[in-house]
C-alpha atoms as a printed R data frame, in Angstrom:
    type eleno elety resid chain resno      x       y      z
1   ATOM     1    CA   UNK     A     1 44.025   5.283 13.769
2   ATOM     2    CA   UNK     A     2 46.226   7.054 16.767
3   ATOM     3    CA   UNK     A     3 45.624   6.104 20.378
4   ATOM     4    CA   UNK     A     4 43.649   8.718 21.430
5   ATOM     5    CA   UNK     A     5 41.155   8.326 18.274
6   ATOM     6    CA   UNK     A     6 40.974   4.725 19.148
7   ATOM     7    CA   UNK     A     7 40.130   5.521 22.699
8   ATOM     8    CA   UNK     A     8 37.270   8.432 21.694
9   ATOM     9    CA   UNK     A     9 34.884   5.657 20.301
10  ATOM    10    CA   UNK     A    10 31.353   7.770 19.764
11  ATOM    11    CA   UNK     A    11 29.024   6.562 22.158
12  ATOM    12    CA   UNK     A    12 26.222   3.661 21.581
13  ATOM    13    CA   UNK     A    13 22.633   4.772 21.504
14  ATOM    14    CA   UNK     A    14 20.528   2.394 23.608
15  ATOM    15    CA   UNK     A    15 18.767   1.418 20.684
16  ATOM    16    CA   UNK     A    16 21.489   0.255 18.984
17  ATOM    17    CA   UNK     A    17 22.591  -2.082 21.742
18  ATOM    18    CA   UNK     A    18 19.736  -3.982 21.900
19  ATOM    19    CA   UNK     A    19 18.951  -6.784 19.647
20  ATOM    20    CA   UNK     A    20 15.989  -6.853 17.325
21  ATOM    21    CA   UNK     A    21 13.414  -8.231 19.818
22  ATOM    22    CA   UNK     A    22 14.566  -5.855 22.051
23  ATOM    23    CA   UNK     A    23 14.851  -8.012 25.033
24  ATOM    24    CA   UNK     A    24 18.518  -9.203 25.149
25  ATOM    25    CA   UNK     A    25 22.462  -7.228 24.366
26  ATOM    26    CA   UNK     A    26 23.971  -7.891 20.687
27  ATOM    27    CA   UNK     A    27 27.202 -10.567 21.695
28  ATOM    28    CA   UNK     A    28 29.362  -7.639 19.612
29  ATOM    29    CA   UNK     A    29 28.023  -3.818 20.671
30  ATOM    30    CA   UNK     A    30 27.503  -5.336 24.335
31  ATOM    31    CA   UNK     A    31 31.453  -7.209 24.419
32  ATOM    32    CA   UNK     A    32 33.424  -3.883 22.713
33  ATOM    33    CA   UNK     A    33 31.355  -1.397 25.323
34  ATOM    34    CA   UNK     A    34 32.614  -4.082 28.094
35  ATOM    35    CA   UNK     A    35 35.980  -3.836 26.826
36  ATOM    36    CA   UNK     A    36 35.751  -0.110 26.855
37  ATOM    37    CA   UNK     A    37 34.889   0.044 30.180
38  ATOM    38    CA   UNK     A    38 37.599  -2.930 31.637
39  ATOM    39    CA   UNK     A    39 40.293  -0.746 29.934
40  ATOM    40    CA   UNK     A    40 38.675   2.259 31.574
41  ATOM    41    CA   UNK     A    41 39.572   0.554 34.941
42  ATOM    42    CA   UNK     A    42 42.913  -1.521 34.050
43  ATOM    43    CA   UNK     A    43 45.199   0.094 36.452
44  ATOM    44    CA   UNK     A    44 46.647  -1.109 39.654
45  ATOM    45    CA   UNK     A    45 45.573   2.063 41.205
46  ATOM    46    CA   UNK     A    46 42.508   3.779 39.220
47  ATOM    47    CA   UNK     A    47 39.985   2.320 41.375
48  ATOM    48    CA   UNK     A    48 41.821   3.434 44.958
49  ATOM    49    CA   UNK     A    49 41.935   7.143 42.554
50  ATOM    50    CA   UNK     A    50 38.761   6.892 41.795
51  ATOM    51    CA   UNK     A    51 36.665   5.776 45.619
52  ATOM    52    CA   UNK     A    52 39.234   8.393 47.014
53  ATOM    53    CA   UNK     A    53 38.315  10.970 44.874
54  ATOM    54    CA   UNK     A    54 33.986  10.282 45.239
55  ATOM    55    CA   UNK     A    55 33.373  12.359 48.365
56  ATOM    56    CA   UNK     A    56 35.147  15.398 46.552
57  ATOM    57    CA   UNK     A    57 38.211  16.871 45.468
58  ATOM    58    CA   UNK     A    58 41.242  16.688 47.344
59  ATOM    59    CA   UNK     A    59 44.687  18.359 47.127
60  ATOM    60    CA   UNK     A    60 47.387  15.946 46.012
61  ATOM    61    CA   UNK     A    61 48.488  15.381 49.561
62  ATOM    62    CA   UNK     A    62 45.325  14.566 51.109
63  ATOM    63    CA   UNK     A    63 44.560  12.373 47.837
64  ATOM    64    CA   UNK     A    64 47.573  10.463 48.571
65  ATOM    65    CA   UNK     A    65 47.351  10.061 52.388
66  ATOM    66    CA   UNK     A    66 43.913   9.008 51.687
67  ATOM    67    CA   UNK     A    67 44.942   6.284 49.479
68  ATOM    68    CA   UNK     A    68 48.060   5.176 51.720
69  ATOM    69    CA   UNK     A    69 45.367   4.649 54.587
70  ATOM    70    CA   UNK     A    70 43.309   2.337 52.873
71  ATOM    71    CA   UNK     A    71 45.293   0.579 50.900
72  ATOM    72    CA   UNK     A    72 44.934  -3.350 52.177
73  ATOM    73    CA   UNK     A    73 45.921  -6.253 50.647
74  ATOM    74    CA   UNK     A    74 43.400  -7.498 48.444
75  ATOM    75    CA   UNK     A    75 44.747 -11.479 47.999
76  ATOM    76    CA   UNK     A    76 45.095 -10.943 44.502
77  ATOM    77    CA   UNK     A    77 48.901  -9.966 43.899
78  ATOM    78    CA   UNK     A    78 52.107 -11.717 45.688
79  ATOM    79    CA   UNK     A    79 53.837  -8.141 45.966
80  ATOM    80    CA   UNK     A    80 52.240  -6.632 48.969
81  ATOM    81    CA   UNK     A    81 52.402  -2.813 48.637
82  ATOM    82    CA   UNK     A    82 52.376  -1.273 51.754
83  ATOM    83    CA   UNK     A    83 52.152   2.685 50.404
84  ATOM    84    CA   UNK     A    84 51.705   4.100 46.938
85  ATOM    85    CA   UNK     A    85 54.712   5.710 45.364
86  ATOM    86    CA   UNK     A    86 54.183   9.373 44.256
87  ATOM    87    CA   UNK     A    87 55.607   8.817 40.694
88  ATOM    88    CA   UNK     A    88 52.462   5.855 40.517
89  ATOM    89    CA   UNK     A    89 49.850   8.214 41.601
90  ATOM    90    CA   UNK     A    90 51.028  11.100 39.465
91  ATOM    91    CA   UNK     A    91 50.985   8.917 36.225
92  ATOM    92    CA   UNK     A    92 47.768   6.937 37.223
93  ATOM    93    CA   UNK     A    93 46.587  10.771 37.932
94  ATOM    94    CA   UNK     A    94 47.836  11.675 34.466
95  ATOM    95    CA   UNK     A    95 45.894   8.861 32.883
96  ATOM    96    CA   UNK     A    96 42.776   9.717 34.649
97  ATOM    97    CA   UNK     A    97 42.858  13.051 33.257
98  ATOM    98    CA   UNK     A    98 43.708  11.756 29.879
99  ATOM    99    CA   UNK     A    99 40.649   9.837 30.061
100 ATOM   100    CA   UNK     A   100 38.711  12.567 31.319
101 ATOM   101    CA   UNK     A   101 37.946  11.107 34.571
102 ATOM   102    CA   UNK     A   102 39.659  13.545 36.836
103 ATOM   103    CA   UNK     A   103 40.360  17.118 36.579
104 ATOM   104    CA   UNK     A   104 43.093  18.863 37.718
105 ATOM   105    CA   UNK     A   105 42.972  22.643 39.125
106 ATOM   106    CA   UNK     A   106 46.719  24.412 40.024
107 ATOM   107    CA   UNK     A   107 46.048  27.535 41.984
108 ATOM   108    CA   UNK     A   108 47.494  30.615 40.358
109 ATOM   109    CA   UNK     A   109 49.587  31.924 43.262
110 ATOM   110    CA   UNK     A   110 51.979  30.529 45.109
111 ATOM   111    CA   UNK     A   111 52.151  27.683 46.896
112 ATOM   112    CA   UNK     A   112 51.132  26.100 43.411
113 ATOM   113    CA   UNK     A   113 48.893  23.319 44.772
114 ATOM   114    CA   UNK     A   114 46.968  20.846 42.533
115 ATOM   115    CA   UNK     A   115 43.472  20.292 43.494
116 ATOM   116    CA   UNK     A   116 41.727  17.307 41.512
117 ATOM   117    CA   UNK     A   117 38.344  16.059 41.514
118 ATOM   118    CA   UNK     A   118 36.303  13.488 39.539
119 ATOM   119    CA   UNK     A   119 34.627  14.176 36.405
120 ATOM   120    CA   UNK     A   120 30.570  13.886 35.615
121 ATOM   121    CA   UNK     A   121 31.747  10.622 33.753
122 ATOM   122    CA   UNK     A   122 33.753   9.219 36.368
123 ATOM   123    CA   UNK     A   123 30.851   9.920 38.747
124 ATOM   124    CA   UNK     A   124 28.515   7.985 36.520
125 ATOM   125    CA   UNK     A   125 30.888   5.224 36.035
126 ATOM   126    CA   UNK     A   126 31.403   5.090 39.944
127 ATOM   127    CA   UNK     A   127 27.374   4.631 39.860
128 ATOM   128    CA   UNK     A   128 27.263   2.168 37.329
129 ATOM   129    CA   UNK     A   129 30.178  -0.247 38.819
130 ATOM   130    CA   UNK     A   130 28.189   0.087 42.685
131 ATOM   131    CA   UNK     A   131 25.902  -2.979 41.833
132 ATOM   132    CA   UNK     A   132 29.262  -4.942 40.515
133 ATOM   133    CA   UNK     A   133 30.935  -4.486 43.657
134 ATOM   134    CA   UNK     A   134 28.018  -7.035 45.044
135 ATOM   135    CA   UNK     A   135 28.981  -9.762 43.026
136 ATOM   136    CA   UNK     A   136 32.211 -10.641 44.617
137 ATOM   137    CA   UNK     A   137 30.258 -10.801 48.128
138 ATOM   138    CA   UNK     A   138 28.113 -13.247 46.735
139 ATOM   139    CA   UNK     A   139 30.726 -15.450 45.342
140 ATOM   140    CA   UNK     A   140 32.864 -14.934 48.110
141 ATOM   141    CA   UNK     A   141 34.123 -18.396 47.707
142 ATOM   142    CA   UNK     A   142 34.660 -18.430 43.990
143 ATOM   143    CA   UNK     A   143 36.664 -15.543 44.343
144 ATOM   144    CA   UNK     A   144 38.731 -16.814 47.378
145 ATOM   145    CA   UNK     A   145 39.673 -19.874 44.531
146 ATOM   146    CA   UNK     A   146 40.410 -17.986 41.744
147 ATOM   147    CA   UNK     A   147 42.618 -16.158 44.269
148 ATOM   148    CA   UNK     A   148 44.309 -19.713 45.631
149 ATOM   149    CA   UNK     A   149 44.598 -20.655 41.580
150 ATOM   150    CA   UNK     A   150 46.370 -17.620 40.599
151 ATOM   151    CA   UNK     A   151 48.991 -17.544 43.477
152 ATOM   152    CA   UNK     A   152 49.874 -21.472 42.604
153 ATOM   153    CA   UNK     A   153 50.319 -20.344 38.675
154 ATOM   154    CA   UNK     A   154 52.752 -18.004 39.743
């Protein structure tokens, strides 16, 4: 099977997902759609793409300058980036489109500026992560040791 077939997996019907009672996610359909979505995400930069990119499309410039401004450190890695390169947002920006997340329009005439703007999917996936992003607040201290653990392992 090639990469990109492996990637295309047809979508789950709810029905399927749902064991036979009904009530509660079958351990294998609900773990591979998780994985799905994790390597979705796995990229040091696809969320900062993504957030940037939710109130509407923005030229590459703005897109980056956008990102640059907010980037923060987020206690997870020891290498504190203080700006994102260009050649890491244009292949994280190549992967998005890859993965259908973000499209990219050049204007025909000159200056040839690239416009690019989420996708329906990466809208609904921005929608589906918002209750996720709650978690951390409430575990606030479990995340601060996982943080402390993974900075002594390195």
């Amino acid at each position: 099977m090639s990469h990109s077939e492996h990637r295309r997996r047809p979508e789950t019907n709810s029905a399927e997902v749902t064991s036979s009672t009904g009530k509660e996610p079958r351990d294998d359909i609900f773990t591979l759609n998780l994985r799905h979505a994790l390597h979705i995400l796995n990229g040091e930069w696809i969320p900062d793409v993504l957030v940037a990119l939710a109130d509407g499309p923005k030229q590459y410039t703005g897109l980056l300058g956008t990102i640059r401004e907010k980037t923060h450190e987020d206690g997870w890695s020891e290498t504190r980036h203080l700006y994102l390169q260009e050649s890491v947002l244009n292949r994280t920006l190549r992967r998005l489109e890859r993965e259908e997340l973000v499209e990219r329009h050049r204007e025909p005439t000159f200056p040839y500026r690239a416009r690019y703007q989420l996708t329906s999917a990466a809208n609904e996936l921005l929608t589906a992560l918002t209750p996720l992003t709650e978690w951390p607040k409430h575990h606030a201290d479990l995340v601060s040791r996982a943080q402390q653990a993974g900075h002594r392992e390195q």
